[in-house]
N, C-alpha and C positions, 0 to 999 in steps of 0.2 A: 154923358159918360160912356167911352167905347167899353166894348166888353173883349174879353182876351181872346186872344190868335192863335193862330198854332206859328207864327214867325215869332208871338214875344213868348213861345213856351218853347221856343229854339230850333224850329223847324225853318228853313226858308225857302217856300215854294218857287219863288221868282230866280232865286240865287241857282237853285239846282235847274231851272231852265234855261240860265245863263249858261253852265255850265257845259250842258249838253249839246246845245249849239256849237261852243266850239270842240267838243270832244266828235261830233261825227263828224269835222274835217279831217284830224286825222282817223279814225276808225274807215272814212270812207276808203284811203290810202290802205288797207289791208284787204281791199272787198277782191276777191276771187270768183272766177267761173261757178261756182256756187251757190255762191250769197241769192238769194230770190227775195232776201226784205230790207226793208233799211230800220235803221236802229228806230226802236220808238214803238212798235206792237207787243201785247202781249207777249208774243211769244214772234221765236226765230227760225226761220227756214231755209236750210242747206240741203242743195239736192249734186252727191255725188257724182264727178266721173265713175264710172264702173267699168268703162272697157279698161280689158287689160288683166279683171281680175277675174277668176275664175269660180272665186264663192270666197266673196268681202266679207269681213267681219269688222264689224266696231271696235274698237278699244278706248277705256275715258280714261282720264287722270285726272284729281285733284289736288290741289297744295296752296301751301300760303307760304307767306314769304320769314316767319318767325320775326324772332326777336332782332333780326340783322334792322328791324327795320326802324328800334331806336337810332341806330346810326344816321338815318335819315333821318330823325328828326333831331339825332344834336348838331347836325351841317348842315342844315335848313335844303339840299340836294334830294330829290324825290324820282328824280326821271332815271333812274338805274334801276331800284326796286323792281319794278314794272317787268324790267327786261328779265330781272333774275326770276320772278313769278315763272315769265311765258318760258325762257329755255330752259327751267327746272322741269318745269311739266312734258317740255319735249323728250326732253332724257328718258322721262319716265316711258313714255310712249315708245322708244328707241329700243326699251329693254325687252318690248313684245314682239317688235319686228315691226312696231306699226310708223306709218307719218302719220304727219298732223293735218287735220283740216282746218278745225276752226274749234275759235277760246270763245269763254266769257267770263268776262271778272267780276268780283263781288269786293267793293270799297264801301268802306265804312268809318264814317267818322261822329263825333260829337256836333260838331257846325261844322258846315261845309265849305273850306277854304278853298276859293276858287285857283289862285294860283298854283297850289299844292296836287289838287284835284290835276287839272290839266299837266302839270308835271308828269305825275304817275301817266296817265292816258298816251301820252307822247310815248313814252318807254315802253310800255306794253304794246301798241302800236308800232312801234320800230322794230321790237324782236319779233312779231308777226310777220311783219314783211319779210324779217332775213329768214325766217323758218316758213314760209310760203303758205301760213294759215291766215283766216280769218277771224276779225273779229266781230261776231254777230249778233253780240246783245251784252247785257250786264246787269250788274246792281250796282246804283250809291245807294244809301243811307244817310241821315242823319241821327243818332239815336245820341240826342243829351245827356248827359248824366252817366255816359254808359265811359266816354270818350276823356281824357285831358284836354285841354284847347292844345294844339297842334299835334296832335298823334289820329289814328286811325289806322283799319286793319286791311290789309290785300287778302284776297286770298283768289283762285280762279279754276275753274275746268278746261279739259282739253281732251277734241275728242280727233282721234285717228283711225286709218284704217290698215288694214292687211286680207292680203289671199289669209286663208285659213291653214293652207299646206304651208304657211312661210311662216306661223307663228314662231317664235322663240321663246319656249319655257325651260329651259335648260335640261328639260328628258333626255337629251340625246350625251349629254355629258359623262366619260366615262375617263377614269385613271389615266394619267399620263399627257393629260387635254392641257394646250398651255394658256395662262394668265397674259394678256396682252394689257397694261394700262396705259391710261392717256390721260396726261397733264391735265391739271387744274389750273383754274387763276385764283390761287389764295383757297379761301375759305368757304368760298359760294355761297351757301344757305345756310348752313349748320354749324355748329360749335359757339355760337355768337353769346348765350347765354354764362359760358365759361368765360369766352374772350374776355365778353365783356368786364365782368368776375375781375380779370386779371390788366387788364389795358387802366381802367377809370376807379377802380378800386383799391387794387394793391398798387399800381404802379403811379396811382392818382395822375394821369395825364390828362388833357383837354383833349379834344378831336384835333384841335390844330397842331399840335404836339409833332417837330418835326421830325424823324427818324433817319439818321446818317446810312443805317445800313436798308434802309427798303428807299432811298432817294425821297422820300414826300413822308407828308402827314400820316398818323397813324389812322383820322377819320379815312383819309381817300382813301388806303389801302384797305381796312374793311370793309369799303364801297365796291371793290371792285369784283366786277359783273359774274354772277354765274354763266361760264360755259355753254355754249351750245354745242353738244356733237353729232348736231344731224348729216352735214358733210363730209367727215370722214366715214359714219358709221354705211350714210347711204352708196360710197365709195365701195368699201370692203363688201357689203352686201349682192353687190353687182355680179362678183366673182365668187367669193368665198361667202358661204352663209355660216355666221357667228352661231356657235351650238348654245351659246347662254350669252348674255350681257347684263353689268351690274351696272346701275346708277350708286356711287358712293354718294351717300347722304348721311343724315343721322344715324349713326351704327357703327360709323367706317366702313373700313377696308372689309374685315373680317365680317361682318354680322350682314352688311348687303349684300356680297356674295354668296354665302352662303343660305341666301333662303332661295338661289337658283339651285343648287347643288344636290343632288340625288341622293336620297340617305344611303349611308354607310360606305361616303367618300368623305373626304375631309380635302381642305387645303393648304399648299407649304406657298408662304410667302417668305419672298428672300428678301427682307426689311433694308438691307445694305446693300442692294442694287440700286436705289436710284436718289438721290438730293432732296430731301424736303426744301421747298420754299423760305427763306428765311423768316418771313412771317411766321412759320411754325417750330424754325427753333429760337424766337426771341418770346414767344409765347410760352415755350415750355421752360424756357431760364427766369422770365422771370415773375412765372407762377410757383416755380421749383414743381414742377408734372411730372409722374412718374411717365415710361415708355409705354408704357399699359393704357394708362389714362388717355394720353395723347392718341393711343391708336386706334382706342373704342370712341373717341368723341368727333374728332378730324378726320378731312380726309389723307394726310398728310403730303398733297402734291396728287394727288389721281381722282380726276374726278369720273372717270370712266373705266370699266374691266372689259373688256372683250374676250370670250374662251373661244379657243381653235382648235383643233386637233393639230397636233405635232405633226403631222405633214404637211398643212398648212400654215406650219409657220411662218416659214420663210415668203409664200406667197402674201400673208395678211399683212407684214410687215415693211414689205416693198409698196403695198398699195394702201398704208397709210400715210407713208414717208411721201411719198406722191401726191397723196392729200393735202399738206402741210403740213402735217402730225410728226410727232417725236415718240414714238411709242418706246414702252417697256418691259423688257419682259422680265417678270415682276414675281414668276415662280409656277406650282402647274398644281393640278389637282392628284391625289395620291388615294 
């Protein structure tokens, strides 16, 4: 008589070795001037360029990817997730002043699906490379009982650097300084717990569910990718240095600017300068959402604020638009 395992109490040691073999092909596709270890030691070693800066400071970010990530599991699609982790976290890092060097992610699942696994790992890996960090270690998990059979959690770090004279904490922010924002693709990371709310509940639709006015499926359109704005931001930075930047996330518009904001400024946003995505008015018709509701949950169309001073206006706008960017000027601080 065999005695029990930790593979029949739902661990699979073999399975995760499999696994990892093919995830350091692509992890190796993000290794940078840096990287001094390869995946698999306790612990990770990245040793910075430093010419150039005059007195480097670290900056981290943490995030997970929420509840968007049911979506991935009712379209059985996984290799998107990944990318929304790693350019959520850039952003983050963007509103310091700082770039990225290098991530690592923390997966977690109940049993570990190897096709699933490698999915996510791809996506996370691909937006590494287009944001020029590395990826230098991680965690899976297996934790039974914790998981459904096909769900599991993302979540990841990310660490950047900056001169210390180039931080951006929005101090310098004063009356009259104006609001630059930059498009979104949809919904990004946030709001999904409403969406969701409203898309599979009231609206009872399927993920396949086709939508006349957004061209495809209502699953693909909550698929798609969070933004990365490391190319225009690093664009504008070159010339013009940004006095604050807000990542729009959970809060909106109002509540993530405003923790850049200097007490006893406020801001005026002109709500009818720019198109919400129709995503966001087929969400608010047909949850019946009030303009309030929609404005603290979504981003509504901007996933990015840039503040300038009014004389750099016109400068930060020409060398977005030269970016690729469509900016908007979206209202100023008072």
């Amino acid at each position: 008589m065999s005695g029990i395992t930790y593979k029949s109490a739902g661990v699979d040691i073999d399975a995760a070795d499999d696994f990892l073999k093919q995830a350091k092909l692509y992890i190796k596709s993000t290794r940078t001037a840096g990287v001094l270890t390869d995946i698999g030691h306790f612990g990770a070693f990245f040793q910075p360029d430093l010419s150039g800066f005059k007195e480097p400071v670290l900056a981290a970010t943490t995030d997970g990817v929420g509840t968007k990530l049911k979506i991935a599991f009712l379209t059985g699609v996984h290799n998107t997730v990944g990318q929304d982790l790693v350019n959520h976290c850039v952003n983050d890092l963007l509103c310091t002043g700082a770039v990225p060097l290098f991530f690592q992610d923390y997966l977690s699942m109940g049993k570990l699906e190897e096709k699933t696994a490698v999915q996510l790992i791809e996506g996370i890996c691909k937006a590494c490379r287009e944001n020029g960090a590395a990826v230098i270690g991680g965690e899976t998990a297996e934790m039974p009982g914790i998981y459904q059979p096909g769900e599991y959690d993302l979540a990841g770090t990310m660490v950047g650097i900056v001169d210390r004279d180039k931080i951006i904490d929005g101090s310098k922010i004063v009356k009259g300084d104006i609001l630059l924002g930059l498009p979104s693709n949809g919904l990004h990371t946030n709001g999904y717990s409403l969406a969701r709310r409203i898309v599979f509940d009231i609206q009872n639709f399927q993920h396949d569910k086709y939508i006349p006015e957004l061209n495809g499926t209502i699953g693909k359109e909550l698929l798609n990718i969070h933004r990365s704005y490391l190319k225009p931001v690093t664009a504008l930075k070159e010339i013009v240095e940004p006095k604050g930047i807000s990542h729009i996330t959970g809060g909106g518009i109002i509540d993530n600017t405003m923790r850049i904001i200097p007490k006893g400024l406020k801001l005026q946003i002109e709500w009818d300068c720019w198109e919400p995505p129709m995503i966001f008015k087929l969400l608010q018709h047909w949850g019946a959402v009030e303009d309030d509701e929609m404005r603290a949950v979504f981003n509504m169309g901007i996933g990015m604020i840039l503040i300038v001073s009014s004389e750099n206006r016109g400068k930060a706008f020409d060398i977005l638009k030269a970016s690729g960017e469509y900016p908007i000027e979206m209202g100023f601080v008072s």
